[in-house]
ZAMARGU-4260 file (C-alpha; in steps of 0.2 Angstrom, whole numbers, plus 5000, padded with zeros to 4 digits):
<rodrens>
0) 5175/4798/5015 | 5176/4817/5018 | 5161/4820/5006 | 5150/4806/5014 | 5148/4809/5032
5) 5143/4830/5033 | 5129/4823/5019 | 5124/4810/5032 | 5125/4821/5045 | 5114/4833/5038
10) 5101/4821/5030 | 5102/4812/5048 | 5090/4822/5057 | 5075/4821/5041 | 5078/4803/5039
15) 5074/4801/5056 | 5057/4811/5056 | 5051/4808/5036 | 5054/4786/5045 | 5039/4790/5055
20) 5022/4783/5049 | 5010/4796/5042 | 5022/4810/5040 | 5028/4810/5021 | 5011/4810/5015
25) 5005/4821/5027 | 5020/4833/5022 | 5017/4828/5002 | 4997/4834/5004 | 5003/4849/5012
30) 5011/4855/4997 | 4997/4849/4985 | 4983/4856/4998 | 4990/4874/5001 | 4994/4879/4982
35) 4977/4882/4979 | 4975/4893/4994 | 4992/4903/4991 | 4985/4907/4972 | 4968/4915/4980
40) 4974/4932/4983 | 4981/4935/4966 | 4965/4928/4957 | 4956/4938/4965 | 4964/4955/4965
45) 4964/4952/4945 | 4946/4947/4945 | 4938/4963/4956 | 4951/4974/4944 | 4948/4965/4927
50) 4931/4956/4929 | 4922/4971/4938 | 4930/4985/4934 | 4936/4990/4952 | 4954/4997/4957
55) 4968/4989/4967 | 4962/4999/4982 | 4945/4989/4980 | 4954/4973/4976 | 4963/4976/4993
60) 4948/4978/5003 | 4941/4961/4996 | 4957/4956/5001 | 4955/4963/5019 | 4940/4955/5020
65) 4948/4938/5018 | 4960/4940/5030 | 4949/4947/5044 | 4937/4932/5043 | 4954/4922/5044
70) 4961/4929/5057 | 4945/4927/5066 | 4940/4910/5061 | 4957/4901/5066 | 4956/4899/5084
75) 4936/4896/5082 | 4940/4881/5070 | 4954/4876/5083 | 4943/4874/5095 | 4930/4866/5085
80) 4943/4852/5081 | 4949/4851/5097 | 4930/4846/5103 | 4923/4836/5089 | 4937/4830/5079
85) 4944/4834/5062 | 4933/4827/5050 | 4917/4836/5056 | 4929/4853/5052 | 4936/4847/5036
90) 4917/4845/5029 | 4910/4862/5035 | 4925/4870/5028 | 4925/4861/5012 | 4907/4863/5009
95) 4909/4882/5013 | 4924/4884/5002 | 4914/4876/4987 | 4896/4889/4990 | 4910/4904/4991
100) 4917/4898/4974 | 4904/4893/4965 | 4895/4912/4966 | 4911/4922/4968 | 4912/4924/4950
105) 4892/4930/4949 | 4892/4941/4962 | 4891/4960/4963 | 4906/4970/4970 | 4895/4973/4987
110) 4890/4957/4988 | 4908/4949/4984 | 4913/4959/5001 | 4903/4951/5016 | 4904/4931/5006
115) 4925/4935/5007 | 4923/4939/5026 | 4912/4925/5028 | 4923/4914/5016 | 4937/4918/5027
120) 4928/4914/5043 | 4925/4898/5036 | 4943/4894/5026 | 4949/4875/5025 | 4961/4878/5039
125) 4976/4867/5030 | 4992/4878/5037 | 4984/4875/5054 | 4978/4856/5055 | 4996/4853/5046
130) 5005/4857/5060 | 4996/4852/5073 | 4995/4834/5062 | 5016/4834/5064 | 5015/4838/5084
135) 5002/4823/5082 | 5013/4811/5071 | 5031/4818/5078 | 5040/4817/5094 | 5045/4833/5105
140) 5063/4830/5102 | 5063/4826/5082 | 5051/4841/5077 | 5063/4854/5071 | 5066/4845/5056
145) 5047/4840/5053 | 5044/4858/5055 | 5058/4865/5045 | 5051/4853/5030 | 5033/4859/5032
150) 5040/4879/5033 | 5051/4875/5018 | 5032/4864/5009 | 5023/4881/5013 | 5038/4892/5004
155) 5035/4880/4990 | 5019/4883/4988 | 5018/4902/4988 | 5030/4899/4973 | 5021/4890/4963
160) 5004/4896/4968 | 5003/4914/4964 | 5012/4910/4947 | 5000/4896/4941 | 4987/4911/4944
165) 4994/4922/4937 | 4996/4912/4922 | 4977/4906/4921 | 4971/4924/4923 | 4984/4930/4908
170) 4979/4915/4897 | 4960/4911/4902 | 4953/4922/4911 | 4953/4927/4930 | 4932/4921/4931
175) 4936/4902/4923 | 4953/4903/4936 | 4942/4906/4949 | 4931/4894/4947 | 4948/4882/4944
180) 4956/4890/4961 | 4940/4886/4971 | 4940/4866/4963 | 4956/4865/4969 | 4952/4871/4986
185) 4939/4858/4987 | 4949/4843/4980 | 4959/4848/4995 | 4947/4847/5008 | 4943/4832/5000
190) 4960/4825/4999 | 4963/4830/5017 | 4946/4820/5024 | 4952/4804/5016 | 4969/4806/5025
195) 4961/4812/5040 | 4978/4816/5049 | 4979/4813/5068 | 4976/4829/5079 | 4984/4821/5094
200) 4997/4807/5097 | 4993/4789/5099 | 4997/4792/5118 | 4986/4806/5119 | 4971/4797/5112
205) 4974/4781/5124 | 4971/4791/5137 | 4955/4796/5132 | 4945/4811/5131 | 4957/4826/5136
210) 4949/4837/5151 | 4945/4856/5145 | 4958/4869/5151 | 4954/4884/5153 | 4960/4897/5142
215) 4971/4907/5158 | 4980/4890/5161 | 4988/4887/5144 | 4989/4907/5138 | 5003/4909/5145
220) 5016/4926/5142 | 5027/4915/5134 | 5015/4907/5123 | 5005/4926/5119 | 5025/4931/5117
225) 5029/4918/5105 | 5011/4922/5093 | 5020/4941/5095 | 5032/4936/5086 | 5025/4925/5072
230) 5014/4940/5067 | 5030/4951/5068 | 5039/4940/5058 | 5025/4938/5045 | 5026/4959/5045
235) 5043/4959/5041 | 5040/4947/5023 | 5022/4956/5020 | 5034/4973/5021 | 5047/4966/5010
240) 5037/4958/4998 | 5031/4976/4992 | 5047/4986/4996 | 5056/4973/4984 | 5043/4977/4970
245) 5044/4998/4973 | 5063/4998/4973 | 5063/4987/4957 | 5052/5000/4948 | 5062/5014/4955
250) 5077/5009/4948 | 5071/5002/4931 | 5070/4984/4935 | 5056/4981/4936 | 5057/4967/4924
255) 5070/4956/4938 | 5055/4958/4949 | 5054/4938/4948 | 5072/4933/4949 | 5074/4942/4964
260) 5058/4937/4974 | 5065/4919/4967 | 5083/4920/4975 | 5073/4926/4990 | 5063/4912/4992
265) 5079/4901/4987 | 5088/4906/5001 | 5074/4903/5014 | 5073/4886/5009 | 5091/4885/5010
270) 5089/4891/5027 | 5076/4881/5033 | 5083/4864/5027 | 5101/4871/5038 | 5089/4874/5052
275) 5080/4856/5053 | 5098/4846/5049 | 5107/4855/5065 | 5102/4848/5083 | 5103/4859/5093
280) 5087/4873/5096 | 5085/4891/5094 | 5075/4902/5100 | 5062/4912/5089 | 5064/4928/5097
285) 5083/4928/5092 | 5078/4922/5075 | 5066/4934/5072 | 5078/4947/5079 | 5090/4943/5065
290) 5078/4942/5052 | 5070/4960/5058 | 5091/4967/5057 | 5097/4959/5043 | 5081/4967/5033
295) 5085/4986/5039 | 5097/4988/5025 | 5092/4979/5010 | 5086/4993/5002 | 5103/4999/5001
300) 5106/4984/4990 | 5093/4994/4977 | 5102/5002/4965 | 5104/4986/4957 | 5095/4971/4955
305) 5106/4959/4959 | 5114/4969/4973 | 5097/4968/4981 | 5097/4948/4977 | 5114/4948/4986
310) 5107/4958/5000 | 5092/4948/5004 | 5103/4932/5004 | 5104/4932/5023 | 5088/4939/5028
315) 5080/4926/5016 | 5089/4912/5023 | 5082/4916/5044 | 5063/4917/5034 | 5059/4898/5037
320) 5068/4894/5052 | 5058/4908/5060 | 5041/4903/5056 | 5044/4885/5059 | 5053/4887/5076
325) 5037/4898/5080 | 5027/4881/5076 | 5038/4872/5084 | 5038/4883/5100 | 5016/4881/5100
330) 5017/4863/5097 | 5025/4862/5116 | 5020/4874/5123 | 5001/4871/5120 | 4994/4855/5128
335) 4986/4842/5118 | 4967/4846/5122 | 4970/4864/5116 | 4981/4861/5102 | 4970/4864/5087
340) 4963/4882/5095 | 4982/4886/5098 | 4990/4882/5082 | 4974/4891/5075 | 4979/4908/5085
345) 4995/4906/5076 | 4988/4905/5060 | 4980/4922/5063 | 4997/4929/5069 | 5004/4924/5053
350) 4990/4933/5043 | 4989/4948/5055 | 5007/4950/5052 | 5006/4948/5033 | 4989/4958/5030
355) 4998/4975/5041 | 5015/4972/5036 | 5012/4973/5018 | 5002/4991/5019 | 5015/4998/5030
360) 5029/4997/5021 | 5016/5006/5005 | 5014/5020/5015 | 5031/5024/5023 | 5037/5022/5004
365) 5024/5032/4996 | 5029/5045/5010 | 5047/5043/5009 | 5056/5032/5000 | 5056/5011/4993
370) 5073/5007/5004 | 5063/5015/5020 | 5050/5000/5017 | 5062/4988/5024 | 5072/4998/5036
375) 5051/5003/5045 | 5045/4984/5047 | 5063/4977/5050 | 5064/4989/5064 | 5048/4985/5070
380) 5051/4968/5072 | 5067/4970/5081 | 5056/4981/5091 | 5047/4967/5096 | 5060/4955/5096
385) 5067/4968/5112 | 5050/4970/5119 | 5046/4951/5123 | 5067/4946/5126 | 5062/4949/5146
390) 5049/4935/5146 | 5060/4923/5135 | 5073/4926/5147 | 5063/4924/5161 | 5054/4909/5155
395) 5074/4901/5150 | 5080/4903/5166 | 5066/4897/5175 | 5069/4880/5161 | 5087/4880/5170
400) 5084/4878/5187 | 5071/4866/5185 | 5083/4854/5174 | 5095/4859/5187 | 5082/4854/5202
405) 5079/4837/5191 | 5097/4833/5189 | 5102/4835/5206 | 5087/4824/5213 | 5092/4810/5199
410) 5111/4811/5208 | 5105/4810/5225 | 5094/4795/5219 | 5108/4787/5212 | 5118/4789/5225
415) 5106/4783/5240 | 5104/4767/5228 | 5119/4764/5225 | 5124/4765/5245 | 5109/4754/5249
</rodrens>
């Protein structure tokens, strides 16, 4: 009896959100659609270094060029589905994706530049349609768990992504992976039109057209606090994705480089499934406080490899629950008409974070030390965390006296009908 009831306690909350129509295979396509775009950056580097000739400083800039156009193109694809609907999206994208594919592999280092900017501009915008899909398919009150199970989906497939690359590249080539990358870009796009996901609730829809707000009304602090924190939290894992692999090298293990990145990963799905079975909410700022302080001293873990598995355990395991309560946090925060251009300034948050994290930590190591990799970003993301704590706990109490305000009117009414 003592073994059954914490499982249904836990498993409660993600029955009670996988019951509702649409969202196991919209969270099942997710994984399937986002593999693909996780292996891009790792074909890539490979092609422009192997393929062309070109160095890793080349490859980056290719790279760059990528996340730029993302960062860009996000909200502008928001928008475009907040005005004309998914589909139309899904088949500019797709069709987009398939040109940039198709001639990657023939073009020249110059001209592979400006098609990866324009390629990002125009990216199948899966991370963000996804979770604007579960604010569509998912009530208010039982979205943690949906978006602890799409964070822990997108863990799963930078896991497998990245390795079915690298495995392509190392046993094919990286010009045929290409070429296999971009189909499975396209079968995605593809896959994604046919499900055709709701961008706003039943309820929403009823109502009809949704009126335009303007972009002062709904940019709030809170809501430009909360995208602050996505792209530090994003800073912190770029910054500790290569601060893992320069401490690995400098001690000799180079060769553990995978098992650790592994238990890392391990442990943020861990932590995302604790976050969605618990009821109660946290805030992001606090949970991108903790991950920023618990990755200060990893590096101290670096004289062995599986010290430095033990010391990312608990900065691993606040990973997912960070970016999902960012999700979470838009997803109310943003009304319905304005959803999709929100969730797509979150999405280029999350590849800021990533594309200035990950160069950060390079050059404090290559001018110090690896351990100082980690103790750089996490500090600048608890540096954050404290710059935008004032408008969270502004906002919060604000939140308490309005409940307070509602509670005591519902009392007063109460009381006036039960007198009459």
């Amino acid at each position: 009896m003592s073994t059954e009831v914490p499982t249904d306690v836990n498993m409660k909350p993600y029955r009670e959100a996988l019951a509702l129509p649409g969202l196991r295979s919209l969270l099942l396509v997710a994984v399937l659609a986002r593999v693909p775009l996780t292996a891009t950056g790792v074909t890539l580097t490979f092609y422009v270094v192997q393929d062309l000739g070109r160095g890793y400083g080349a490859a980056g800039l290719v790279g760059a060029a990528i996340t730029v156009g993302a960062a860009v193109g996000g909200p502008l694809l928001g928008r475009l589905v907040d005005r004309r609907g998914l589909r139309p999206v899904l088949v500019l994208t797709t069709v987009a994706e398939a040109v940039f594919w198709v001639t990657a592999p023939v073009l020249s280092y110059y001209l592979l530049l400006p098609a990866a900017f324009l390629a990002g501009l125009l990216a199948l915008p899966v991370f963000s349609v996804i979770r604007q899909s579960v604010a569509a398919l998912v009530p208010a009150e039982k979205r943690r768990p949906a978006y602890a199970l799409d964070s822990m989906s997108v863990e799963l497939s930078f896991m497998i992504g990245p390795a079915l690359a690298t495995v392509g590249v190392t046993t094919i080539s990286a010009r045929l992976t290409l070429y296999l990358v971009g189909a499975g870009i396209v079968v995605a796009g593809v896959v994604l039109w046919l499900l055709d996901p709701p961008v706003r609730s039943a309820t929403e829809t009823s109502t009809g057209p949704q009126p335009r707000v303007a972009r002062r009304q709904w940019l709030t602090s809170r809501l430009v606090a909360v995208f602050a924190v996505s792209a530090a939290a994003t800073l912190v894992l770029g910054g500790t994705d290569v601060a893992v692999i320069a401490v690995l090298r400098e001690s000799g293990d180079a060769g553990f480089t995978g098992v650790v990145l592994s238990v890392w990963a391990v442990a943020s799905l861990l932590g995302g499934f604790a976050y969605g079975a618990v009821r109660r909410s946290f805030s992001p700022v606090a949970l991108m406080g903790l991950l920023s302080l618990c990755t200060v001293p990893v590096g101290l873990g670096g004289s062995r490899w599986w010290l430095l598995c033990l010391a990312l355990i608990p900065a691993g395991a606040l990973c997912a629950p960070t970016i999902a309560a960012t999700s979470d946090a838009v997803s109310r925060l943003a009304p319905a008409g304005v959803r999709g251009e929100a969730m797509g300034l979150h999405g280029s948050a999350v590849t800021v974070g990533i594309a200035v994290g990950a160069p950060l930590a390079g050059a404090v190591i290559d001018a110090s030390a690896p351990l100082w990799g980690f103790a750089v970003t996490g500090a600048v993301g608890a540096l954050v965390a404290l710059a935008v704590l004032p408008i969270e706990l502004r906002h919060r109490r604000a939140d308490v006296v309005t409940v307070t305000a509602a509670s005591g009117e519902n009392t007063a009414a109460a009381i006036t009908s039960a007198a009459s």
